[in-house]
N, C-alpha and C positions, 0 to 999 in steps of 0.2 A: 504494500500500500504506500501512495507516494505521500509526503508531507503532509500536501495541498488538499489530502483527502480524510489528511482524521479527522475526528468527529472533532466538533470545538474551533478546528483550524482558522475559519472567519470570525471569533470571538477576540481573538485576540491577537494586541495593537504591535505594531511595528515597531513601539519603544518596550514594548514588553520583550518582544524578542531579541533584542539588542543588550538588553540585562541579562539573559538569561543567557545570551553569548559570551558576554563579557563574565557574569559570574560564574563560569562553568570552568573559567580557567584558573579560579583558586585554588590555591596547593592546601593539604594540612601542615601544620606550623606554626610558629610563634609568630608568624607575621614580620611588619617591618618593625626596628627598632624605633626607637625618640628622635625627632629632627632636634638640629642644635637648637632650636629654640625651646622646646618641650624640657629638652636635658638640664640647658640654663634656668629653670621655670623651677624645674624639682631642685637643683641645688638652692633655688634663693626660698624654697620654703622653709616656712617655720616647721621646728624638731615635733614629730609627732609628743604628744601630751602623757602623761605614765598613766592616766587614767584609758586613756586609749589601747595601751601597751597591754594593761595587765587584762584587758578586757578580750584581748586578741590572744595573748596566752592561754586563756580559758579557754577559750573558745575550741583552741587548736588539743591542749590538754582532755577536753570531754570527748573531743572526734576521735583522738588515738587511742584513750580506754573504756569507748563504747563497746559494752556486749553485748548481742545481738542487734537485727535488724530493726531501726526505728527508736530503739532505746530513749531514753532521753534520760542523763546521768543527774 
């Protein structure tokens, strides 16, 4: 069956197919890194807060001594 004939084929726009060109050539991966201005941008921030930190310990702490599926520690 050619392209032009599946079902749906006249529903959809010529910019739909163009994205769907374009995103098909995604690789998996980290992607691209930080442009130098995103990198400059993380260096001039302010040091995350200890209230934040420990809040992120935990967090990571309850996933690694989770037993069983769903748990909630």
């Amino acid at each position: 069956m050619s392209t032009d004939q599946e079902p749906g084929f006249d529903r959809v726009s010529n910019e739909t197919r163009e994205f769907q060109r374009i995103d098909e050539q995604v690789t998996a991966g980290a992607g691209r890194g930080p442009t130098p201005a995103e990198a400059a941008a993380a260096e001039q921030a302010p040091p995350v807060a200890d209230h934040t930190r420990e809040a992120y310990r935990d967090m990571v702490w309850k996933g690694i001594t989770q037993v069983g599926a769903g748990r909630i520690a």
